[in-house]
C-alpha positions in Angstrom: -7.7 -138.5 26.6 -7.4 -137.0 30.1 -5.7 -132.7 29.7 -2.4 -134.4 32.3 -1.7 -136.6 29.1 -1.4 -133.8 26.7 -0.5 -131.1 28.6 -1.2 -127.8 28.2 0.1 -126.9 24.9 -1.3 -129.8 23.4 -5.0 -129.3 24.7 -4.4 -125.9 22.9 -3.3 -127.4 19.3 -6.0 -129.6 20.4 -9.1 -126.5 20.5 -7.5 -124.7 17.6 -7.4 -127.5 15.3 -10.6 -127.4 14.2 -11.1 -123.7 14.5 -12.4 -122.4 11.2 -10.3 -119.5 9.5 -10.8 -116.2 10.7 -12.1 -113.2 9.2 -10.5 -110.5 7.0 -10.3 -108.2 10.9 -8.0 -110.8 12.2 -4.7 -109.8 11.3 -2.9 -111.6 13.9 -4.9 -114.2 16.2 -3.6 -117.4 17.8 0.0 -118.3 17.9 1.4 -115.0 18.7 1.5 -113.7 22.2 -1.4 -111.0 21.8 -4.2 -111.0 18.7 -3.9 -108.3 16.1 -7.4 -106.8 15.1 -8.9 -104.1 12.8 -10.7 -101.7 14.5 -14.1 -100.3 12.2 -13.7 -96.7 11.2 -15.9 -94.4 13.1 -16.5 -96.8 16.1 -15.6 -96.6 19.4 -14.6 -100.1 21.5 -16.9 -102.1 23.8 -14.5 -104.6 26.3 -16.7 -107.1 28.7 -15.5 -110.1 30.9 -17.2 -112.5 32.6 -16.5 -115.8 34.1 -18.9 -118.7 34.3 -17.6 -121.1 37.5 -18.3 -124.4 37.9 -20.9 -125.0 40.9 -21.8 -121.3 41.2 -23.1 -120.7 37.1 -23.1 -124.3 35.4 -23.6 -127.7 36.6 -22.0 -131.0 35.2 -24.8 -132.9 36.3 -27.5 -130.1 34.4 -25.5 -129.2 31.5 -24.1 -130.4 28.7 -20.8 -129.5 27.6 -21.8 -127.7 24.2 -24.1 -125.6 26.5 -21.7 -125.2 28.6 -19.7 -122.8 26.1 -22.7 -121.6 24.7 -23.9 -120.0 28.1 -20.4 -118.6 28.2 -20.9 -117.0 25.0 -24.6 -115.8 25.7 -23.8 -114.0 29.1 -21.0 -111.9 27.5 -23.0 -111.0 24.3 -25.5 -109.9 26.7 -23.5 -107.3 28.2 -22.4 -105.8 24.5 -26.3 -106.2 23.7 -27.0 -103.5 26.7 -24.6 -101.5 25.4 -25.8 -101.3 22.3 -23.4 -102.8 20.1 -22.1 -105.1 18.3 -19.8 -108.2 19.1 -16.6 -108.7 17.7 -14.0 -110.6 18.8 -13.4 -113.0 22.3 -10.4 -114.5 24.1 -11.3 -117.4 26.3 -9.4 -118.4 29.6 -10.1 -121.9 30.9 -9.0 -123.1 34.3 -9.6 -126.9 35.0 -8.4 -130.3 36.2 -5.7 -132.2 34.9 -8.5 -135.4 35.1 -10.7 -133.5 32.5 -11.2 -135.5 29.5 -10.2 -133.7 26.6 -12.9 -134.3 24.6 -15.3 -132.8 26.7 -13.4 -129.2 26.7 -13.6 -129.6 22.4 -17.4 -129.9 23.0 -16.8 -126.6 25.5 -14.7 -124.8 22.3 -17.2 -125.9 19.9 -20.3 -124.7 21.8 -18.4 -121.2 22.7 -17.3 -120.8 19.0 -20.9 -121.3 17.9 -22.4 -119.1 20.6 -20.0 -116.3 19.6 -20.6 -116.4 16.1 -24.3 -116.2 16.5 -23.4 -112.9 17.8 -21.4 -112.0 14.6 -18.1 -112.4 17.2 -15.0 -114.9 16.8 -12.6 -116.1 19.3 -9.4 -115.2 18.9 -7.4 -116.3 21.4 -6.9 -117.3 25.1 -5.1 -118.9 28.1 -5.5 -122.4 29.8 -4.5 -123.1 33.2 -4.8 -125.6 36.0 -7.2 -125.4 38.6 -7.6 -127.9 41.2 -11.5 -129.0 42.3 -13.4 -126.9 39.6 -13.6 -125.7 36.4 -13.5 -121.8 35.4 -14.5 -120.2 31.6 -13.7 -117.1 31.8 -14.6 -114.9 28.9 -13.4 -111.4 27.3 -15.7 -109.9 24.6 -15.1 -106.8 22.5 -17.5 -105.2 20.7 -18.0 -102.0 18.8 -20.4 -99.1 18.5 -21.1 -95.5 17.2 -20.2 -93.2 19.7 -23.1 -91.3 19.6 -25.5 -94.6 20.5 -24.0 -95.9 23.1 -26.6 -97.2 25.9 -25.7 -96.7 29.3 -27.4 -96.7 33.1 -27.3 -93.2 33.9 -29.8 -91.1 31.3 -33.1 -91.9 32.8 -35.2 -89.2 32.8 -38.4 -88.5 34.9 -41.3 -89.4 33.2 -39.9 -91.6 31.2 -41.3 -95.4 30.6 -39.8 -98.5 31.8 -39.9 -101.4 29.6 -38.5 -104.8 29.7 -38.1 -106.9 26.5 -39.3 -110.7 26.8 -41.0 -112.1 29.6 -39.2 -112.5 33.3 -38.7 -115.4 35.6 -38.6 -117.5 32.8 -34.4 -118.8 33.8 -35.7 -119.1 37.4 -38.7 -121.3 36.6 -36.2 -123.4 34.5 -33.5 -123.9 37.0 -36.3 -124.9 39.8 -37.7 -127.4 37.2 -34.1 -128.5 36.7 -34.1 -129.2 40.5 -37.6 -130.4 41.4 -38.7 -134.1 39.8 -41.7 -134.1 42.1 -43.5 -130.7 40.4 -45.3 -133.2 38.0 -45.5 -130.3 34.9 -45.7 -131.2 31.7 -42.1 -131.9 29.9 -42.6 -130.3 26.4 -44.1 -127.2 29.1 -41.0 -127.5 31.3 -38.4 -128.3 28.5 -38.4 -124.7 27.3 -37.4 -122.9 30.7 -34.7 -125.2 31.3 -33.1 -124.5 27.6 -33.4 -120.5 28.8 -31.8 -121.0 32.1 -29.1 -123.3 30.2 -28.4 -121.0 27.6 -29.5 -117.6 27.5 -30.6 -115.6 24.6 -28.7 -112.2 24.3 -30.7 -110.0 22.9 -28.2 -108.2 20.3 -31.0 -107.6 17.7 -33.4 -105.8 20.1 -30.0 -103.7 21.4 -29.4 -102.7 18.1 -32.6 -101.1 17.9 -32.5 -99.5 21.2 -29.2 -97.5 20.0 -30.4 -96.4 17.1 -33.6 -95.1 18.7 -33.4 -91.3 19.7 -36.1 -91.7 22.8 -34.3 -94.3 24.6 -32.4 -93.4 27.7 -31.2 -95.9 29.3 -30.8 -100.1 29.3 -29.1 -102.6 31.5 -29.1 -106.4 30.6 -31.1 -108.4 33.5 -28.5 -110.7 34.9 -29.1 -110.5 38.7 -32.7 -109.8 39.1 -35.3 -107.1 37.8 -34.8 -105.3 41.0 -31.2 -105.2 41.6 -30.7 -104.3 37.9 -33.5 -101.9 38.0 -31.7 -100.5 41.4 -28.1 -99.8 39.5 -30.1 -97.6 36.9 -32.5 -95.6 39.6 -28.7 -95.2 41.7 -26.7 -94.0 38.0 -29.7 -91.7 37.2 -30.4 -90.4 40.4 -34.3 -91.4 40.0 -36.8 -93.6 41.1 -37.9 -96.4 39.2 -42.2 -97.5 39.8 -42.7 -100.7 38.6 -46.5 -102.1 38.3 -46.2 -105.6 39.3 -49.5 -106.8 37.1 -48.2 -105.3 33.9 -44.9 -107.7 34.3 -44.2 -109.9 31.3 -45.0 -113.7 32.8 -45.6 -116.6 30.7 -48.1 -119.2 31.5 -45.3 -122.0 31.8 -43.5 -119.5 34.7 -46.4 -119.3 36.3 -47.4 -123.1 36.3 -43.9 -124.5 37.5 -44.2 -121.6 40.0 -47.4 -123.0 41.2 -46.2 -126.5 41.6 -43.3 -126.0 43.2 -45.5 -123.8 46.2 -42.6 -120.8 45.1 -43.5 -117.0 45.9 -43.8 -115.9 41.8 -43.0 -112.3 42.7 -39.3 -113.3 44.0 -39.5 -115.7 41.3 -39.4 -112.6 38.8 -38.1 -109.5 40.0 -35.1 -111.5 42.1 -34.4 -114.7 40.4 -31.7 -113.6 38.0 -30.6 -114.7 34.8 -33.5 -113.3 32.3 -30.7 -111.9 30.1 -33.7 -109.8 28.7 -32.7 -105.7 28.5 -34.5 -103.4 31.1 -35.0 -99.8 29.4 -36.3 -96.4 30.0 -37.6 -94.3 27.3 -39.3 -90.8 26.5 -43.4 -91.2 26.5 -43.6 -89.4 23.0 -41.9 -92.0 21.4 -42.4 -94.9 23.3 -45.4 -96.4 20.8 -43.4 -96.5 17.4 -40.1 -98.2 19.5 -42.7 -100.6 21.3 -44.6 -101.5 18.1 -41.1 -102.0 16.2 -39.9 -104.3 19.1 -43.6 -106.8 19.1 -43.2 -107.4 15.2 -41.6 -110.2 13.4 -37.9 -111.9 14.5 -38.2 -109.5 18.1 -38.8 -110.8 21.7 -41.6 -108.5 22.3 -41.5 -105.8 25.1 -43.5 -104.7 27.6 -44.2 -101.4 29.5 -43.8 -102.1 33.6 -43.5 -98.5 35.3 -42.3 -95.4 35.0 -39.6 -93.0 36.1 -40.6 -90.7 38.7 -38.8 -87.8 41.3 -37.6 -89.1 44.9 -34.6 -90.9 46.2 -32.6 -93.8 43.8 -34.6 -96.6 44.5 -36.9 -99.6 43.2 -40.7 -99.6 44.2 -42.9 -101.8 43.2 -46.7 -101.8 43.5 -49.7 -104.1 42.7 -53.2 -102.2 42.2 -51.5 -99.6 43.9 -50.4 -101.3 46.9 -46.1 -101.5 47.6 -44.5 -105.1 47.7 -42.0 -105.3 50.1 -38.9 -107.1 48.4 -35.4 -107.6 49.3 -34.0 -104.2 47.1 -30.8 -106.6 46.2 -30.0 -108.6 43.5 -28.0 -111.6 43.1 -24.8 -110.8 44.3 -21.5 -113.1 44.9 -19.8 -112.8 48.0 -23.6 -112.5 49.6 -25.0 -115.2 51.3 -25.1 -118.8 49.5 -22.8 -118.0 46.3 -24.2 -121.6 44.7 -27.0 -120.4 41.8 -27.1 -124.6 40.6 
């Protein structure tokens, strides 16, 4: 049924319908004009936003609609995981047109519910609204943490290691295989990086330990590039970041599509975007026990890339000793060709 048929009220009774019951913290959620949550004693509040646009962060043609909702989810949990916390609740505001089909927007709800509640978070409320030409998710994502372990940009210390959890480029490599028939890679290779570029993996877990680990000084999540993320914490901290191109995590898969498709791996990496993996900085002395923790069992791994050192807020990065010379930038909108499908 197309949303012009049912209208906006009834495409909402329509997503709510088969919304499972909420949690004990939801004193109030949809129906009334604002939610009513219970805050945890002792924490302090975590509020994120961020909108995934048709065209610019999700294709039709690429995605399917579950995924959809689930990449909505991921790249919000993300930015709780950098903090260091833990995901609560969500409101999502869709803006589409009135020719959707109905039944694609459930699949939207369904994969965004699912997302969330990977994250330990529920959705509990929203808006819809009418857009012309393109569809819009737009979502806000609370969160909670103890005060006293929040993560933020601007503690990095010289001396200090830089690590990355995961390995990098791997979103990049997917979206060029997504685009690219002619590479001639292996599908079960290929299949992988496409999932990772479709729906990122927040790392909340790997967060969690991070704020609870007294060396740590500072993490970002790695949305828009190893290099433009890496340039917002040298810029907060007043530092400069040295990264060691050769000890950047790579898989083999990366590295093949990379190959095929004649692409420069190095902007591949440190400015394709999308990794979702969390760039840290923490003290030498107790970089081992956190780095061991983070390779064991149910973790991503991490790596150590660089180190902190004196001089200006800025990004270099070397290989056997030798500096790369990179755009210093990120992805950012507004910049250039805004279209990341």
């Amino acid at each position: 049924m197309k949303i012009s048929t049912l209208g906006e009220f009834g495409l909402i009774s329509e997503l709510m319908g088969d919304a499972p019951p909420h949690s004990p913290k939801v004193i109030r959620g949809v129906g009334d004009d604002a939610a009513v949550l219970r805050q945890t004693s002792g924490m302090v509040l975590l509020a994120t936003c961020d909108a995934q646009i048709e065209g610019v962060h999700f294709s039709l043609k690429l995605s399917r609609p579950e995924q959809i909702g689930r990449r909505a989810a991921a790249v919000n949990l993300s930015d709780i995981a950098a903090m260091g916390g833990t995901p609560t609740f969500a409101l999502a505001s869709i803006g589409l047109p009135a020719g959707t089909d109905s039944e694609m927007i459930k699949e939207i709800y369904q994969g965004l519910r699912r997302g969330l509640a990977l994250g330990g978070a529920e959705l509990v409320g929203g808006n819809t609204a009418e857009l012309r030409d393109q569809m819009m998710i737009d979502i806000t994502l609370l969160g909670e943490v103890k005060e006293d372990q929040i993560l933020c940009r601007d503690g990095a210390k010289v001396g200090d290691l830089i690590c990355t959890t995961g390995s990098l480029g791997r979103s990049s490599a997917g979206l060029l295989a997504s685009q690219r028939t002619d590479l001639g890679c292996d599908p079960e290779m290929v299949a992988p990086l496409v999932d990772r570029h479709l729906v990122p993996q927040p790392r909340l877990k790997e967060g969690r330990v991070l704020a609870t680990h007294p060396g740590v000084t500072s993490c970002i999540d790695l949305s828009d590039g190893l290099l433009g993320d890496a340039r917002h914490i040298a810029e907060m901290s007043r530092v400069s970041l040295a990264i060691e191109a050769e000890r950047l995590p790579i898989s083999p898969s990366t590295r093949i599509v990379a190959q095929a498709a004649r692409a420069d791996l190095d902007a591949l990496v440190l400015q394709g975007g999308e990794d979702f993996e969390l760039l840290f900085t923490v003290a030498p002395n107790s970089a081992k026990e956190l780095l061991d923790r983070l390779n064991g069992p149910d973790f991503a791994g991490a790596t150590t890339i660089g180190r902190v050192t004196a001089g200006r807020p800025e990004v270099i990065v070397t290989r056997k000793g030798q500096p790369l010379t990179l755009n210093q930038k990120g992805y950012e909108h507004f910049v250039g060709s805004s279209d990341r499908q």
